[in-house]
C-alpha positions in Angstrom: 149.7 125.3 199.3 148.5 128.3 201.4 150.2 130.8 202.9 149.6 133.5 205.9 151.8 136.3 206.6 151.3 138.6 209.3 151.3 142.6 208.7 151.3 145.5 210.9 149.4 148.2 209.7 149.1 151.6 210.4 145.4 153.6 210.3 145.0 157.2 210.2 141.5 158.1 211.7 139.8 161.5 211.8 137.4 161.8 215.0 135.4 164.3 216.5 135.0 165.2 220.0 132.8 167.5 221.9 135.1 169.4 224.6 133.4 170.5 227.6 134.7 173.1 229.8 133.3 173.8 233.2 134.3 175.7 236.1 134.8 174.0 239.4 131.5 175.3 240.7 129.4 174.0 237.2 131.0 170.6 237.6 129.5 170.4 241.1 126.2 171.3 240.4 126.1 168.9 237.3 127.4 166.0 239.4 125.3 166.8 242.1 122.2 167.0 239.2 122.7 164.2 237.9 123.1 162.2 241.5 119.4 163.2 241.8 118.0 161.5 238.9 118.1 158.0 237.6 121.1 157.9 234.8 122.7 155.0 232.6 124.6 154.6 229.5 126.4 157.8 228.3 124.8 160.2 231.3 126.4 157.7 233.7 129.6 157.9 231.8 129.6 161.3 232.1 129.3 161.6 235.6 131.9 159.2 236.1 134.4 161.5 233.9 133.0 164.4 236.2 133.6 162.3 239.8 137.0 161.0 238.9 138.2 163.9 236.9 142.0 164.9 237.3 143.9 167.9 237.2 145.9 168.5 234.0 149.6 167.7 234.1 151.8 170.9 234.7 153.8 171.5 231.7 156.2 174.0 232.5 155.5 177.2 230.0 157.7 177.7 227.7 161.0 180.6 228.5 160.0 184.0 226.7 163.7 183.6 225.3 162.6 180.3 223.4 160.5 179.5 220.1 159.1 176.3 218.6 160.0 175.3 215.1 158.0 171.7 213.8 158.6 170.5 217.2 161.9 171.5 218.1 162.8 174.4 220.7 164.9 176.6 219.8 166.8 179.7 222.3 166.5 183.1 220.9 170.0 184.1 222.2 172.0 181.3 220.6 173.3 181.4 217.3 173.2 178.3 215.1 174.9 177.3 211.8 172.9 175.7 209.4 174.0 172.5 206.9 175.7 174.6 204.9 177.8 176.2 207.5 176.0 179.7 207.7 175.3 181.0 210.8 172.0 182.4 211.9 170.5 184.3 214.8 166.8 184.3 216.1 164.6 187.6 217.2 161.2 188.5 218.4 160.3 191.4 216.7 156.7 192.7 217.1 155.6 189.1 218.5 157.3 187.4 215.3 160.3 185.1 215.2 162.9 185.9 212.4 166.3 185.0 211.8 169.3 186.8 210.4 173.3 185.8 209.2 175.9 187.1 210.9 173.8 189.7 212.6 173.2 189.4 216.8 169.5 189.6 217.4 169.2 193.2 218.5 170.8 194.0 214.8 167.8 192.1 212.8 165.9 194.7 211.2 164.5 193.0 208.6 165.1 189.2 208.8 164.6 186.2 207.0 161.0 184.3 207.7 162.0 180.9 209.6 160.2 178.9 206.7 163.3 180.3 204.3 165.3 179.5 207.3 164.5 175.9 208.0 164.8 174.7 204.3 168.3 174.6 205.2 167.9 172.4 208.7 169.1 171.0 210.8 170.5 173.5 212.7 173.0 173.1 215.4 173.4 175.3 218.2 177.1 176.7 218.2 178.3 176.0 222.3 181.1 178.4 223.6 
């Protein structure tokens, strides 16, 4: 007797793209170029990108007091303890992030590199 099952799977695939970055003034003569001349296919998709483009979302930048570690935001001023109960403190020094024990951030002369850091994750901020 037959038999069907049904499977979800998941497909990693690798694409490239061709980024195009014009000023507001280069976008208006292209659109206005192209509105001359006779286009289908790919032109015409084009200058439908270009005549119903949007403007980005505002993301918010990020606070000069704040780094990113693998996705996760971390505050320079707090201190965290680690999963073995250490505690750790976060510095920019000379536009690099580093981390020290029990030192406060203006004390970290020569910290640990977050990789050495994060191998003992997760951190957890300590709250007064």
């Amino acid at each position: 007797m037959a038999t069907a099952q049904y499977e979800t799977r998941t497909r990693t695939v690798e694409e490239t793209v061709v980024v195009l970055t014009l000023t507001e003034d280069e976008a208006k003569e292209l659109r206005e170029h192209i509105e001359r001349v006779a286009v289908s296919g790919v032109v015409y998709r084009v200058y439908e990108a270009l005549i119903k483009s949007t403007p980005p979302a505002q993301q918010p930048a990020p606070a000069a007091d704040t780094f990113e570690y693998d996705g996760v935001t971390y505050e320079l001023n707090a201190t965290y303890v680690d999963r073995d109960g250490d505690k750790w403190h976060f510095a920019r020094i000379d536009g690099e992030v580093i981390g020290g024990g029990d030192h406060k951030p203006e004390d970290i002369d020569d910290g640990c590199s977050l990789d050495f850091i994060m191998d003992y994750r997760p951190l957890t901020k300590v709250t007064p």
